[in-house]
N, C-alpha and C positions, 0 to 999 in steps of 0.2 A: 531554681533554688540556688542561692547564693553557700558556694561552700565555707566562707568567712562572712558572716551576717553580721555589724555590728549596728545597733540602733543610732540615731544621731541626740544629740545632747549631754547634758553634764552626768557622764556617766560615773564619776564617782557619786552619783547620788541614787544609782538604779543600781535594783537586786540586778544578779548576773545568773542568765541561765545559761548553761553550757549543755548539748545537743551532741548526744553520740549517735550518729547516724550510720546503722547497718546496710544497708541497700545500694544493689550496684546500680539502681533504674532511678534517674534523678525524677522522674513524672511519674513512678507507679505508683502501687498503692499507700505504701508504706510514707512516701513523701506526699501525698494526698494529704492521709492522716493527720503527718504531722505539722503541714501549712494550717490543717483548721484549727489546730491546738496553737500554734503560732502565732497568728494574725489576732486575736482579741490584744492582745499585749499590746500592738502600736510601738510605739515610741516611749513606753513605760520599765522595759527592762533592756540590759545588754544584751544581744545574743550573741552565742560565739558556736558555731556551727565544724564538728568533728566529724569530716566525711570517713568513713574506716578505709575505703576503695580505694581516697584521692590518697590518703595518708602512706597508707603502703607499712603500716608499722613494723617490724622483724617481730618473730613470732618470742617467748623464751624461750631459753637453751638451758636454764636452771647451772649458770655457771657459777653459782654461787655470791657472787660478788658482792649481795643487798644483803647476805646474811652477815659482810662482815662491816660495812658503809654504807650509810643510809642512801638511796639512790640508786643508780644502774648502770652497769659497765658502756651499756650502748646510747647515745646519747638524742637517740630519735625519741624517746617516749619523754623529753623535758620539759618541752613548749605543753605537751598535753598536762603533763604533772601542776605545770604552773596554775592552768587554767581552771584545773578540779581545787585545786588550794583557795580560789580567787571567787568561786563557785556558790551562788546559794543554792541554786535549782541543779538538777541533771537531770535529763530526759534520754532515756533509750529509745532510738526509735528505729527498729527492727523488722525484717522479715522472720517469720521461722522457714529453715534451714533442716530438714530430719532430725526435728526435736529441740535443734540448740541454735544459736549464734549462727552466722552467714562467718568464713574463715576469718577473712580482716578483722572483723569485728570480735570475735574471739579470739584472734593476735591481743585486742588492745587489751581487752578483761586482763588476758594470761600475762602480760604484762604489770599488771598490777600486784602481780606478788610482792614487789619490791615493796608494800606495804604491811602484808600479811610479814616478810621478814624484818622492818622495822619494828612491828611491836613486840614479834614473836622472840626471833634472834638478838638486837639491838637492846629493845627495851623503852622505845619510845612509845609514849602510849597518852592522848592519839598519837598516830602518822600523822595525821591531818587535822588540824586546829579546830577549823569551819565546820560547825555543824554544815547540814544540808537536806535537801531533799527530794525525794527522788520520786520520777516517775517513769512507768513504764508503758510505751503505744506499742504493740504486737500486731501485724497481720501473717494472717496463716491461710495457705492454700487450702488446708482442709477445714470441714464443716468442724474439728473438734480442736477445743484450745489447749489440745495435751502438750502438746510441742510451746504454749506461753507460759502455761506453769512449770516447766522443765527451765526454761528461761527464769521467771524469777526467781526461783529456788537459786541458780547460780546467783544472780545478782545478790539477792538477800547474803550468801555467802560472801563476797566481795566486797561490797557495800559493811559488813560487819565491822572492817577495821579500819571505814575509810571516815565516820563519822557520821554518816548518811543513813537514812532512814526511807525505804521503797516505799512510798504510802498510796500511791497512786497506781492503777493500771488499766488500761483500755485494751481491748485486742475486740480486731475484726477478721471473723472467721471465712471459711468458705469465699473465698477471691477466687480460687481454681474454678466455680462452680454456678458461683451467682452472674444475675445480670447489673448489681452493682446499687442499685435505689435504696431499699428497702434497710440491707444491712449496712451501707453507708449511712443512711440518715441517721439511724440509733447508733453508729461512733461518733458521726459526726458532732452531732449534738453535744453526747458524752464528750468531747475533745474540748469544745469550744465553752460549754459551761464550768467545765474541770478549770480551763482558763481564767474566765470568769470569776471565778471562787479565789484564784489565785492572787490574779490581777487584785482584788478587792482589797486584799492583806496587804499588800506592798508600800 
């Protein structure tokens, strides 16, 4: 999987999905998933692909900064800011972690204050112009999706002030446990006609 995917053609004329990818394992499960939700798309939309591993973001330090300027004192989280601006789609595409976010990947969310301080402390309201839309693919080592709904309940919070709306979620459980057929097929499926459905709007 390509950590910067972008489709070929005139892409100012394609929805842009942007792809926050939690997982340090570029062929497990979680990038399984997210190739089958991928690949319907073709050469229909941009992809731009947010590895959290490769990225390496700094975590916040709650220095204050975005309470008093819109923005953020560290200049690593910009290229991503641009990109969620630029954004129709977002997709999380996640391991659960004990309940939450894999660290990187919870570096990038906790970063995202700088929004929650633009409409809160600022007064900008949106942060973010673009609507958007969000989806969320979870795989969990355990047989229960406690640890995905803990997952979007964050997002849902985050997503509140960024103009984005979670409408979508898939999670495949039990990876620690199965032999992989059975509960792959039913996300599969689910990934690829979720696509489907998408793709169709565009």
């Amino acid at each position: 999987m390509s950590a910067d995917t972008v489709t070929e053609g005139r892409l100012s004329e394609k929805k842009k999905i942007l792809v926050f990818f939690g997982s340090p394992h570029r062929d497990g499960f979680t990038a399984k998933l997210l190739r089958e939700f991928l690949e319907p798309f073709g050469t229909s939309a941009e992809i731009r692909l947010i590895d959290s591993y490769a990225e390496r973001i700094a975590p916040c330090t709650d220095c204050g900064f975005c309470n008093r300027t819109e923005g953020c004192s560290d200049g690593d989280f910009d290229e991503i800011d641009e990109q969620i601006r630029r954004a129709d789609f977002i997709v999380v595409a996640t391991p659960v972690y004990i309940l939450s976010f894999p660290a990187p990947l919870k570096a990038v969310f906790d970063r995202m204050q700088r929004y929650f301080s633009a409409r809160f402390s600022i007064g900008v309201n949106p942060p973010i112009a673009k609507r958007k839309t969000a989806i969320l693919l979870a795989t969990c080592g355990s047989r229960s999706a406690e640890g995905a709904k803990i997952i979007s309940r964050q997002l849902r919070m985050v997503f509140s002030v960024m103009n984005t709306a979670l409408k979508h979620e898939i999670v495949w459980t039990g990876t620690d446990f199965q032999n992989g057929a059975a509960e792959f097929e039913r996300v599969r499926l689910q990934a690829r006609n979720l696509a489907l459905a998408i793709k169709s709007e565009l």
